[in-house]
Each structure stands twice: as C-alpha cells, then as structure tokens.
C-alpha positions, 0 to 999 in steps of 0.5 A: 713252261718254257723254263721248266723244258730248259731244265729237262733237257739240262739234266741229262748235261748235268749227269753227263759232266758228272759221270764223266770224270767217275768213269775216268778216274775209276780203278781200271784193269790193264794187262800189258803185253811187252815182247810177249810178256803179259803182265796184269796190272789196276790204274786210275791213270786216264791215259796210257802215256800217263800208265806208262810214267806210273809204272816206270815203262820208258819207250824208245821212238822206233818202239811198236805199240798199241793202241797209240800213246795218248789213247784213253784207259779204259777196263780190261784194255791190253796194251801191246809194246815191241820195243825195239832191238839193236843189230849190229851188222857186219857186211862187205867189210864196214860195220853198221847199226839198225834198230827194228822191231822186226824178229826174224832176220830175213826181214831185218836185213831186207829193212838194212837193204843187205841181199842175201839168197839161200847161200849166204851164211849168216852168223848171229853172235858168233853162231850160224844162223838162217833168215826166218829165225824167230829171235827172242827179244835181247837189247841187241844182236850181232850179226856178220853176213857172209857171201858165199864167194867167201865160203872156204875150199875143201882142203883134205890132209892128202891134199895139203901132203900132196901140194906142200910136200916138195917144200920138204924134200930138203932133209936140210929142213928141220922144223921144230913144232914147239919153236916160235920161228917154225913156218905155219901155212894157215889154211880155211876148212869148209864150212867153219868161214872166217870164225874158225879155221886151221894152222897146219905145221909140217914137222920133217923129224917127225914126218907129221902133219900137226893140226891146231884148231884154232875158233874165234868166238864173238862175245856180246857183254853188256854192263848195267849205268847207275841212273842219278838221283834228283831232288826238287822242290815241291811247295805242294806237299809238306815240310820231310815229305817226299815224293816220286816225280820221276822213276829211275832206270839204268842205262845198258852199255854193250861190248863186243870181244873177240876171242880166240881159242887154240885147241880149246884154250883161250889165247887172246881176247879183243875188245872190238866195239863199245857202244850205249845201248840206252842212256840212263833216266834219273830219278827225280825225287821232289821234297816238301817245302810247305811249311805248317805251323802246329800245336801240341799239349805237353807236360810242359805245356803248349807248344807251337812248332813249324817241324818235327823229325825224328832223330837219334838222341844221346847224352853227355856232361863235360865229364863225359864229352872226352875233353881233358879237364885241364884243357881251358876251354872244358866245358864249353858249347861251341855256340858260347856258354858251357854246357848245362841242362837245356844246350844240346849238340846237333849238326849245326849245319842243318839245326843252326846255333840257337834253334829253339826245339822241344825234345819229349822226356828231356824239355825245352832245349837250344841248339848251342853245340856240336859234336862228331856226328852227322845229320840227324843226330842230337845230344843232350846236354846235362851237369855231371851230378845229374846226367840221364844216359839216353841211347834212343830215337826220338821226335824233335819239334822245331819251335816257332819262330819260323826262320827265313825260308832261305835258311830252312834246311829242306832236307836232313839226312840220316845221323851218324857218327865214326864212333859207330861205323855203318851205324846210320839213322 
C-alpha cells in the first residue's frame, strides 16, 4: 500500500520533468522592439541572450533593455532595447565624449552635468537646437553648447559706416576688392554665433561697403569596418559541413569636418575628429572534420569512400595539354608516369599525389597531375585516340584509405582557373 502511494505522488514528477523541457524548447512568438522599431520574429531559443546571438543583435553594456538579459523566452514576450547614442559635446573650449539612452538634450547634458538655462544656444550637428527635442536614434550627434555671454552684438551697416569711416578719410587709400592684401574687418552678426559670420571689405573707389557671408557647416560622416571572417573546427559535424557559430557585424567609424562656405561656395573642408563608433564582430565559420566512411553500389562495383565533393571536371590528352611534342618531357604527370586513362590533374595542394578517387562516367582514377587551376577542379586524363571532352560539374569520391588526419584538407575552395577569368565553381 505504502509502495503504491509513493508512486502517485511520482507521477505528477514525472509530468513535471517531462513538460518542461516541451515548454521550453517549443516555437515561440517574440516581437522586439529596437529604438521604437517592432519587428516580429518565432524562436526555439530558451533564453533572450540566446535569441539575441540567433539573430545577430549585438548590445553594448550602456544599452536599455527589457526584460533582463538571461530572462526566459516565453509566447508573445516583447522585448524593448535602447541602445545607446554617442554625443559628442563641444563646451567651454575642450571637447568630450558621453554615451546615453537618453533622447532629448535637456536631459543628456544634465547627465554630462553641462548648465545651461533658456539662453544658451545649442547647436546639434551644425543646427540650432532647444533642450526638450526628441532625437531620433542615430549611432552619434554632435553638439556644441554655446553660452549666451558668446552670443554676438548687433551690428547694422550704418553702424560699421559710422565707427570705421574715419580709417577712409585718406583719399590716399585705395582698397582694391579682388586684391589678396586688401584689409577685412571680420565682424559676428546676431543670431548666426560662431557657425557662421561675416567679412565686411570697405572698397574708397567705389565708395561700397561689400559683404561676404561666410557660414561653416559641421558634417558628421560615418564609414561602414568590414568585419573578418573566421573559420573553426568543429568534430561535431561532417566532413564539407558548415555551419554559423557566430554572425558577423560591421563596425561604424565616424568623422566630423568643417566646412566653410563663402557667398554659398565651398572654400575649405577640415577634418576635425575621427573616431570608432563600435568596432567590428567577426564572423565565425566553423567547418566539419567528422570523417564517416561510406559505401556506395557503381557500374564498376562497390566503392567505400570517407568524402565526396562536387567539383568542375574537363578533359585533356598530351595533344591537348598545349605542351610542344618536341619538348622531352611531353606527355608527362607531374607526380611520375605519362598521361593515360585513370591519372587525372587536381590542384595537389588540396588532393595530394596518389589520392584514390572515383569520378561517376569516367571510373577509377589517381591523382597523378596538375594543372593551372585551383581548388576544386579535376581533369581527366585520356590518350589521344580515345579522348571524351568533358566540360561539367560533377561528385568526386575519395576512396579509402583514410589518410592521417594531419594531412586532410579540411576546407577546398571553389575551382578556377586564369583561362576563365571570374569564372570560379
């Protein structure tokens, strides 16, 4: 009796261990929410840091985010990321850095603990700005803070006629406009602060006053990093497997440039500040090195092979091979012998001389030549009276025995060859 009440209360156990692991690897629903873009995405994923690395979404330590990293996945969960904005700020003559998820600037230059009140002129990327802005999310923003004991003086054209005119009383004085030594007064108009101002050139033949208008714009450009890629090995899977164990993400470098303009026409352009916005993350490929050995019924019979690899198969005979007849070693494998039905030319560097393979339509063949070609490319090796032109992709099987794992080429690339520029397989 006492047995039979132990196992009642196992059986809700049992459904408990067995439920479990059902609920959490099933299909679920997530919509994710990045800078105010909801995308909707389904995962088998457990946890959101696992979603994050399936989908490639890479958060930088000072990023908002809900729920907490390690939370468990669960149906029709909305996830919420912030991700963090780059200011570079411009006060009091120095130059600094601040990284928040704040979105208006009222409250990022109360976190950079800058003071500022209802007359301080803020510029952000060249342009006036006010404190409760809501900024959209941009990998970084430039912002220059402008005291109002800065702020330029009003200055009228009878003004400058009236407090510069006695330098003109002279009629000695003659002040060409186009000439490179006539004198400029450069004077600030209200309003435009150190962004954009004016020259004013006094001209006594003609009795003008000429003004230049003269703006500088602050350009923010940024420039996509190529990110690396990576290969691994991996025993866990086969043999010209691959698989995705990291994605890849470009990094961001920005620049910031001045540029001045004079009556609307560019006269210079300086590079002030260069600097890494996020670095690049490799992509990390890993390859198969599970080595299986196989069979498989042919024409010729039963074959057992470890690999097999598609590659681009020609032909040739030593009347073919473009070698002059008269030359003394016509006719001849690089690896020894002369060419014949059975030696076929690989790239030795990833089929070594002697490698035992089958090719299907052509039959058992050794690796025995070379040619000028790469990767995986073969050709297939006849006499001259009974050559078979072959221009074709076709599987290659690598026979047993299996050679020593130090001497596997675990990756080959795509064939090519300079006879077909661009032309790769």
């Amino acid at each position: 009796m006492k047995i039979k009440l132990n196992l009642l209360y196992l059986v809700p156990v049992f459904a408990f261990v067995i439920l479990i692991p059902l609920f959490l690897f099933r299909e679920k629903t997530i919509i994710l929410t990045v800078n105010g873009e909801s995308s909707s995405f389904t995962s088998k994923k457990i946890t959101v840091k696992s979603f994050f690395s399936e989908i490639g979404l890479h958060l930088d330590p000072l990023d908002d985010l809900s729920p907490v990293i390690n939370s468990i996945l669960k149906n029709s969960m909305e996830i919420n990321v912030d991700q963090a904005i780059r200011y570079m700020i411009h006060f009091d003559g120095k130059d600094f850095s601040h990284q928040s998820t704040s979105r208006t600037l009222g409250s990022i230059l109360s976190e950079a603990e800058i003071e500022f009140d209802n007359s301080t002129q803020i510029l952000l990327n060249g342009q006036n700005s006010t404190t409760n802005e809501i900024l959209p999310y941009m990998a970084f923003y430039d912002i220059s803070i402008i005291p109002d004991n800065n702020h330029s003086q009003v200055i009228s054209e009878n003004d400058v006629r009236q407090s510069l005119s006695v330098q003109f009383q002279d009629s000695s004085i003659d002040i060409h406009q186009n000439e490179h030594n006539h004198p400029k007064y450069e004077l600030s108009l209200s309003g435009l602060g150190p962004q954009q101002y004016n020259f004013i050139q006094f001209s006594n033949e003609q009795d003008s006053i000429k003004y230049t208008k003269v703006s500088e714009e602050v350009v923010l450009d940024q420039y996509p990093i190529n990110f690396s890629i990576i290969y691994q090995p991996l025993s866990t899977i086969s043999l010209d497997s691959e698989t995705t164990i990291q994605s890849g993400e470009f990094g961001l470098e920005a620049q910031r440039s001045r540029v001045r303009f004079e009556d609307g026409i560019e006269t210079s352009s300086i590079i002030e500040d260069t600097w890494l916005v996020r670095s690049a993350v490799d992509r990390v490929i890993g390859y198969g090195t599970n080595v299986t050995i196989q069979t498989m019924s042919t024409p010729n019979g039963t074959i057992e092979y470890y690999r097999s690899f598609e590659f681009y198969a020609t032909s040739y005979s030593p009347a073919r091979s473009g070698v002059d007849p008269s030359i003394s070693w016509y006719g001849e494998v690089y690896c020894g012998g002369y060419t014949q039905f059975g030696y076929v030319a690989v790239d030795l560097a990833y089929v070594p001389c002697g490698t035992p393979l089958y090719i299907p339509g052509y039959g058992f063949a050794i690796a025995m030549d070379t040619g000028n070609f790469d990767g995986a490319w073969i050709d297939l090796g006849y006499d001259d009276d009974n050559w078979v032109p072959w221009s074709k992709p076709v599987t290659v099987y690598f026979l047993t025995p299996v050679p020593p794992v130090e001497s596997i080429p675990w990756i080959i690339p795509p064939g090519s060859t300079p006879f077909l520029p661009g032309f790769t397989y």
